[in-house]
Chimera marker file (.cmm) of the C-alpha trace (Angstrom):
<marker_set name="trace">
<marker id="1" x="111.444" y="208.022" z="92.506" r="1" g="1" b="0" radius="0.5"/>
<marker id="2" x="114.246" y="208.164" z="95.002" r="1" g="1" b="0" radius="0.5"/>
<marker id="3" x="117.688" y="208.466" z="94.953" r="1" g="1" b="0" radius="0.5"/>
<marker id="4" x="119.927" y="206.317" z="96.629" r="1" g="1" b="0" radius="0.5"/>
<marker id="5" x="123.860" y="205.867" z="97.030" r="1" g="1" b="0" radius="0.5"/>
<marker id="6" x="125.177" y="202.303" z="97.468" r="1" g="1" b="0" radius="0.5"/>
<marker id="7" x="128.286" y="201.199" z="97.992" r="1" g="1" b="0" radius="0.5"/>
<marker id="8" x="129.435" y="198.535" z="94.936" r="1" g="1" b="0" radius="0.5"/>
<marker id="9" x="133.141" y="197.500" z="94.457" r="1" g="1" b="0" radius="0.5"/>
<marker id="10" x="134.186" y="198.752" z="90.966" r="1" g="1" b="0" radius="0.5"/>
<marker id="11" x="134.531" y="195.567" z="89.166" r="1" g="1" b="0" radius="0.5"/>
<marker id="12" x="131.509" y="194.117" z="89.351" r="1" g="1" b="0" radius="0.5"/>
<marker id="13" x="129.609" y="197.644" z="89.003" r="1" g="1" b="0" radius="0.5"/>
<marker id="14" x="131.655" y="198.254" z="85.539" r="1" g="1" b="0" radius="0.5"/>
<marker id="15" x="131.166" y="194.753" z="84.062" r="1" g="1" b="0" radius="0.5"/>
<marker id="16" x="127.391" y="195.103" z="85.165" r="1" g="1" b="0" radius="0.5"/>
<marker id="17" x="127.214" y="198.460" z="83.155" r="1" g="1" b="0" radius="0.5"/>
<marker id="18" x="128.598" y="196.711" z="80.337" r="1" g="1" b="0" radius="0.5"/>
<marker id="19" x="125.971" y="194.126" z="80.411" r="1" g="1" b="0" radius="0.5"/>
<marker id="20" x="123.544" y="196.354" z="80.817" r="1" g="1" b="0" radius="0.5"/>
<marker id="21" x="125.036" y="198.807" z="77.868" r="1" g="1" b="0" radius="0.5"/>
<marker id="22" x="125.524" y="195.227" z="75.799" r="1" g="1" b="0" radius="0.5"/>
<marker id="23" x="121.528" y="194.680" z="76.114" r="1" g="1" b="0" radius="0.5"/>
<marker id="24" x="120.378" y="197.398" z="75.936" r="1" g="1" b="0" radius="0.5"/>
<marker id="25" x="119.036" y="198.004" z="79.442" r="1" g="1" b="0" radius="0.5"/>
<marker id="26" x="119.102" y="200.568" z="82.210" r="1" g="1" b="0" radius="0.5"/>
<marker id="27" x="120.853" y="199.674" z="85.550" r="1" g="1" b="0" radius="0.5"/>
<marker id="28" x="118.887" y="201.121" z="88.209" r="1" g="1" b="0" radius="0.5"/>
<marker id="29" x="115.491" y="199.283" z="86.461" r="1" g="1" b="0" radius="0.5"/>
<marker id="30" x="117.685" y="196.059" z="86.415" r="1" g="1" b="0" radius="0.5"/>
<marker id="31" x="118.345" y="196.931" z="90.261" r="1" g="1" b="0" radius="0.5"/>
<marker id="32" x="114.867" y="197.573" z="91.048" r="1" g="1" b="0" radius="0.5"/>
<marker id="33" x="113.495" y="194.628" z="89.734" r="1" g="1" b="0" radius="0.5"/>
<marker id="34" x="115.910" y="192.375" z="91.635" r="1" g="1" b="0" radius="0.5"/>
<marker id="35" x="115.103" y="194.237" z="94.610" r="1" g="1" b="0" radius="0.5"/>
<marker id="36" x="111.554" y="193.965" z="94.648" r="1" g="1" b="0" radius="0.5"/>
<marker id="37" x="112.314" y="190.147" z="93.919" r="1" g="1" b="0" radius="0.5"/>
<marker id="38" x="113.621" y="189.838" z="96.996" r="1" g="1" b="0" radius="0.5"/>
<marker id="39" x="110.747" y="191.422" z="99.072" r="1" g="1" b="0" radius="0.5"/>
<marker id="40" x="108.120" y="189.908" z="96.791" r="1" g="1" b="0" radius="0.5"/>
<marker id="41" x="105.146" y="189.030" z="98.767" r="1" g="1" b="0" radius="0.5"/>
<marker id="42" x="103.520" y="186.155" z="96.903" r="1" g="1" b="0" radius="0.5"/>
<marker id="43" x="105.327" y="182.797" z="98.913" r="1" g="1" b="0" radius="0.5"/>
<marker id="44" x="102.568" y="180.618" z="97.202" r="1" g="1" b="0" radius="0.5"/>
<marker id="45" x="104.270" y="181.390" z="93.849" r="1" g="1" b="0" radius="0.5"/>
<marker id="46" x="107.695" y="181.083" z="95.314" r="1" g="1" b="0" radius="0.5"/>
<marker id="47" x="106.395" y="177.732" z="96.855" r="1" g="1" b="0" radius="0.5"/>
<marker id="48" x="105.186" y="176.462" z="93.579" r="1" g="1" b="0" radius="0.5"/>
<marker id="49" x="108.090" y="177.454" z="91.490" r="1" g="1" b="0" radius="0.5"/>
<marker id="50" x="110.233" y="175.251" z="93.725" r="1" g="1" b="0" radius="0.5"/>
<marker id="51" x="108.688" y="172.396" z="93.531" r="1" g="1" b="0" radius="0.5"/>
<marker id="52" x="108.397" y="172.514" z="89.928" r="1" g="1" b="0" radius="0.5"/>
<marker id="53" x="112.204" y="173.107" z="90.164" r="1" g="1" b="0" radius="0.5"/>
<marker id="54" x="112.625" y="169.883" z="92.383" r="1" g="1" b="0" radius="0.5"/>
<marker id="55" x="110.308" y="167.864" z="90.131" r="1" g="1" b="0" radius="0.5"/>
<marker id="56" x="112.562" y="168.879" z="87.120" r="1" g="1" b="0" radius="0.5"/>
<marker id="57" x="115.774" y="168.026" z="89.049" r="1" g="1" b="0" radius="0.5"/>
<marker id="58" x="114.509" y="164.362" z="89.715" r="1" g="1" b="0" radius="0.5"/>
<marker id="59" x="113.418" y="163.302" z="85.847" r="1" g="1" b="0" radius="0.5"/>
<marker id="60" x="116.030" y="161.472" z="84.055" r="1" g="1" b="0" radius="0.5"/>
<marker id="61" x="118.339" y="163.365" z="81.872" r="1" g="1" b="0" radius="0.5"/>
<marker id="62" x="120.077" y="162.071" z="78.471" r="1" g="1" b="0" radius="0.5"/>
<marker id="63" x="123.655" y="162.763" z="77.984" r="1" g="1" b="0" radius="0.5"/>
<marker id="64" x="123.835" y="164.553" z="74.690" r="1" g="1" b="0" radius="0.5"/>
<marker id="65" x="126.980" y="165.000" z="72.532" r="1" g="1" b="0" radius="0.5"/>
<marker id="66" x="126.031" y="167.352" z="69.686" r="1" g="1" b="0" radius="0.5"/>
<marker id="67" x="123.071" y="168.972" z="70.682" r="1" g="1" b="0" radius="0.5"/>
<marker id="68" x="122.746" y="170.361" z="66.989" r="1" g="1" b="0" radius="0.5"/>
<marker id="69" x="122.965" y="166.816" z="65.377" r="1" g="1" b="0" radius="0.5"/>
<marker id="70" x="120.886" y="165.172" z="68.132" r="1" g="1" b="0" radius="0.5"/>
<marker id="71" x="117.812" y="167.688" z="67.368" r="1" g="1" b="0" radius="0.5"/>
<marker id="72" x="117.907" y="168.508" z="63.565" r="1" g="1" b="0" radius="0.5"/>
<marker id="73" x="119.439" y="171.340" z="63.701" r="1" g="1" b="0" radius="0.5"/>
<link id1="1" id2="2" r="1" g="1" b="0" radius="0.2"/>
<link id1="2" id2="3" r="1" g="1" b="0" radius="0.2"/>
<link id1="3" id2="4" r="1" g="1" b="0" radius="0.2"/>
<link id1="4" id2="5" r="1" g="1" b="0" radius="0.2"/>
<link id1="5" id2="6" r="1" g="1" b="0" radius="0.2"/>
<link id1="6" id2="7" r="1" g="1" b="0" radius="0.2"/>
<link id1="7" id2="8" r="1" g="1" b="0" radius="0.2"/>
<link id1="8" id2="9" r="1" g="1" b="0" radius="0.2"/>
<link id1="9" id2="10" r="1" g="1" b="0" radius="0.2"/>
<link id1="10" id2="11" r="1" g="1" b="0" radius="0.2"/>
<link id1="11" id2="12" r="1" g="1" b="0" radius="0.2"/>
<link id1="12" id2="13" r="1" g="1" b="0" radius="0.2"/>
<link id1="13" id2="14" r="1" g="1" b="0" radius="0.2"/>
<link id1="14" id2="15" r="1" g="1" b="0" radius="0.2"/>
<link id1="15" id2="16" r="1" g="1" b="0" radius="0.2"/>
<link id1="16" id2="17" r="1" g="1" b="0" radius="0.2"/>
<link id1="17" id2="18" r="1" g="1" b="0" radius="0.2"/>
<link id1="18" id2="19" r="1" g="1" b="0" radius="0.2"/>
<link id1="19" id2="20" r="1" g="1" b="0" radius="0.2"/>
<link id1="20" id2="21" r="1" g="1" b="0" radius="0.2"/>
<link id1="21" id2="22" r="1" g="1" b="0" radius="0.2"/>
<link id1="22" id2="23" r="1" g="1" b="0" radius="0.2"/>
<link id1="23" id2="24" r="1" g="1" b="0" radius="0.2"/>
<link id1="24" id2="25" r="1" g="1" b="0" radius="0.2"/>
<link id1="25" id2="26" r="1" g="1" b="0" radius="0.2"/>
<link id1="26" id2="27" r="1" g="1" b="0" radius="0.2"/>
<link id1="27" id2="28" r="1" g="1" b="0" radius="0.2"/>
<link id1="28" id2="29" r="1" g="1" b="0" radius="0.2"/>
<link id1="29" id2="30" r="1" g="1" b="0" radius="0.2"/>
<link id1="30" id2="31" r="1" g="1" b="0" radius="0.2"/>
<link id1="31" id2="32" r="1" g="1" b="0" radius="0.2"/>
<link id1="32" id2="33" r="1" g="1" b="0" radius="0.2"/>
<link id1="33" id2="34" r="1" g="1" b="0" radius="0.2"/>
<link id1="34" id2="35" r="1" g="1" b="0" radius="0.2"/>
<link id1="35" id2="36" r="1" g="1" b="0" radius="0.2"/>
<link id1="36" id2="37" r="1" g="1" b="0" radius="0.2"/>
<link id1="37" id2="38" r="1" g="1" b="0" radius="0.2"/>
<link id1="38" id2="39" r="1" g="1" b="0" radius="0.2"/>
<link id1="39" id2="40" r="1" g="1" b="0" radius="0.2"/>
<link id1="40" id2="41" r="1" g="1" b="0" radius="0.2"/>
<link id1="41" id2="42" r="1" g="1" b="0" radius="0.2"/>
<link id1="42" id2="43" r="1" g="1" b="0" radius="0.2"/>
<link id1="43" id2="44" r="1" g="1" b="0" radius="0.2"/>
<link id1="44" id2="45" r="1" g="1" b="0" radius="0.2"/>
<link id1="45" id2="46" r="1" g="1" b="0" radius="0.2"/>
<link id1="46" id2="47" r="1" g="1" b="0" radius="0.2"/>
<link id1="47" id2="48" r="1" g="1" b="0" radius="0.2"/>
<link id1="48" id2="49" r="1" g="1" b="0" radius="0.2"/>
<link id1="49" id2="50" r="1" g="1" b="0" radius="0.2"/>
<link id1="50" id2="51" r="1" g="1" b="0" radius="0.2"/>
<link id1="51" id2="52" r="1" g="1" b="0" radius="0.2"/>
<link id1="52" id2="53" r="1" g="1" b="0" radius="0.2"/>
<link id1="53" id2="54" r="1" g="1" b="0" radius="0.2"/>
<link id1="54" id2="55" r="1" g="1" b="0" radius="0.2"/>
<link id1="55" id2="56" r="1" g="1" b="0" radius="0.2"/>
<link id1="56" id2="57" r="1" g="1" b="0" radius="0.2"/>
<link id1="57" id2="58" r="1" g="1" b="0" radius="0.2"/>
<link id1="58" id2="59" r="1" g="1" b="0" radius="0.2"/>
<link id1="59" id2="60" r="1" g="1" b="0" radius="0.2"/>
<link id1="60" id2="61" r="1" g="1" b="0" radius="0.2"/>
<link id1="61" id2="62" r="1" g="1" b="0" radius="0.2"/>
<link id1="62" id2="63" r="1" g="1" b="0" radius="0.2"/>
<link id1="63" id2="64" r="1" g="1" b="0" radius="0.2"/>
<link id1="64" id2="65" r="1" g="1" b="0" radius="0.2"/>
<link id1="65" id2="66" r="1" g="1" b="0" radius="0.2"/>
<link id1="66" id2="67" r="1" g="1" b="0" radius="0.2"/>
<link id1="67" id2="68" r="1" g="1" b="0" radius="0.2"/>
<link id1="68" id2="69" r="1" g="1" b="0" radius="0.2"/>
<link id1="69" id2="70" r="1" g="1" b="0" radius="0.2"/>
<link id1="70" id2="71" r="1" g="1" b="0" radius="0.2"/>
<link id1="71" id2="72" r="1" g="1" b="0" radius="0.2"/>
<link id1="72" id2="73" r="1" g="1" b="0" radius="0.2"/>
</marker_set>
């Protein structure tokens, strides 16, 4: 493990401890895991997941009210 200083204005690092604190999870993990997002090497996954994206954004939608009363809830 290394350890590394960044430079993170102080609102959004407090409200991100928060959320972290709020669920439970650590911040540097939550850090490393978007990190290695970005550098992921797998663009045939990344390719996939975006056309599945764009195939989702082109179905028809319904317009729904009361999402509670609409499905049984």
């Amino acid at each position: 493990m290394v350890l590394k200083t960044f430079n993170v204005s102080q609102d959004v690092y407090a409200r991100f401890s928060q959320f972290c604190k709020g669920h439970g999870m650590s911040m540097s993990k939550q850090v490393e895991i978007f990190m290695a997002s970005q550098v992921e090497d797998d663009p045939v996954a990344r390719k996939e997941y975006i056309n599945k994206l764009n195939q989702i954004r082109k179905m028809k939608s319904i317009k729904v009210d009361d999402f509670s009363a609409r499905f049984n809830l």
